[in-house]
C-alpha positions in Angstrom: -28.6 -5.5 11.8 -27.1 -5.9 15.4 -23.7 -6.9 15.6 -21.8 -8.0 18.3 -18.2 -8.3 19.9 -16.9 -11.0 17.3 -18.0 -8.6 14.7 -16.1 -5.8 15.6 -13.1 -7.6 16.4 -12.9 -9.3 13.2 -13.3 -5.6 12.1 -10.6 -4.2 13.8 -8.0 -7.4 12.6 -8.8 -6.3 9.3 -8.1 -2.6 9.7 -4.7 -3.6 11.8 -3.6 -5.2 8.9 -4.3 -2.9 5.7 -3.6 0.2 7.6 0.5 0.3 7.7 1.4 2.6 5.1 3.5 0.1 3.1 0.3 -2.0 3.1 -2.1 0.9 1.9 0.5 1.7 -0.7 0.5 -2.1 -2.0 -2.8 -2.1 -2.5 -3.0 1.2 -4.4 -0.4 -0.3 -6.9 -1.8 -4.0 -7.0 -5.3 -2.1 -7.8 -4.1 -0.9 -11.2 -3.7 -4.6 -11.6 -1.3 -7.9 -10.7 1.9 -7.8 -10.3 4.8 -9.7 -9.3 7.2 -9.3 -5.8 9.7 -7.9 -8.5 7.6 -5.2 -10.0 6.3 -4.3 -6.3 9.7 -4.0 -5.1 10.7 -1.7 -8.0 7.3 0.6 -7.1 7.8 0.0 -3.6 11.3 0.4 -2.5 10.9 -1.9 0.5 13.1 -4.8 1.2 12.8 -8.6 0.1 11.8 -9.1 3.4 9.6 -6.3 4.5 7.8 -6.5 0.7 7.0 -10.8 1.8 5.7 -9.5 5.3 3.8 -7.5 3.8 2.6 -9.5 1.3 1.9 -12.7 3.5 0.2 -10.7 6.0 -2.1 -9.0 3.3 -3.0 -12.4 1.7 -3.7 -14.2 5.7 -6.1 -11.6 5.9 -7.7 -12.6 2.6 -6.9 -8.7 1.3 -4.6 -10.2 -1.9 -5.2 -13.5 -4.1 -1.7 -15.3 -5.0 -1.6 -17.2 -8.4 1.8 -18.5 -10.0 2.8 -18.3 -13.7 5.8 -20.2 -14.0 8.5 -18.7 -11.1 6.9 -15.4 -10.6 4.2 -15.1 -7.9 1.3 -12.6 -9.1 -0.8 -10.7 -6.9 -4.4 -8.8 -7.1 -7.0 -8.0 -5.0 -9.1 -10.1 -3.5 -12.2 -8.0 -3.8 -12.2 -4.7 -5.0 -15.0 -3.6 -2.2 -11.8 -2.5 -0.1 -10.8 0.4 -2.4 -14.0 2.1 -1.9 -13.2 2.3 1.7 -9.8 3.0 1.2 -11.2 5.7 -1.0 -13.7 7.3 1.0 -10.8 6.9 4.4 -8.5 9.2 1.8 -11.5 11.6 1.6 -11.8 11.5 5.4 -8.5 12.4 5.9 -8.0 14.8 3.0 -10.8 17.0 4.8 -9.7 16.6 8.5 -6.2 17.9 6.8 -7.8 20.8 5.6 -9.7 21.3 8.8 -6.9 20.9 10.5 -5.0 23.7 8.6 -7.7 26.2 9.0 -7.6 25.8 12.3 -4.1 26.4 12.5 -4.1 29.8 10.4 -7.3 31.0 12.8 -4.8 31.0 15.5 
């Protein structure tokens, strides 16, 4: 299948926004299952306000579903396709690490 420009910069907004750190570790927690700002804040350590940036930035992109139960906020993951690629990016890196420490003890 050819893709073209549009494609690849729809891409790239995606991977902007889920590859902060904060983000990635969001998403590891909210894949266990939903949870409230409260509960991510306890996990998370962030701020009111980063934890909503975050958040808001993560549902735009379509990464989170929001539902309400009374006053609390819940959120989950949108499709769980992502953590396969989250996954196999943790492999990548996990192996480039070890590379990358071989390489260092050769020298």
């Amino acid at each position: 299948m050819a893709r073209n420009i549009k494609f690849y910069e729809q891409y790239s907004m995606v991977c902007q926004v889920i590859t902060k750190p904060s983000r990635l570790l969001i998403i590891d927690l909210i894949s266990k299952g939903k949870m409230n700002v409260s509960e991510l804040q306890e996990k998370t350590q962030l701020s009111t306000s980063s934890l909503s940036n975050h958040l808001n930035a993560l549902f735009k992109m379509g990464v989170l579903n929001k539902t309400k139960d009374g006053v609390y906020a819940y959120y989950s993951l949108a499709d769980t396709s992502l953590l396969k690629i989250i996954e196999n990016m943790s492999k990548f890196v996990l192996k480039l690490s070890e590379n990358k420490a071989e390489f260092l003890r050769e020298e």
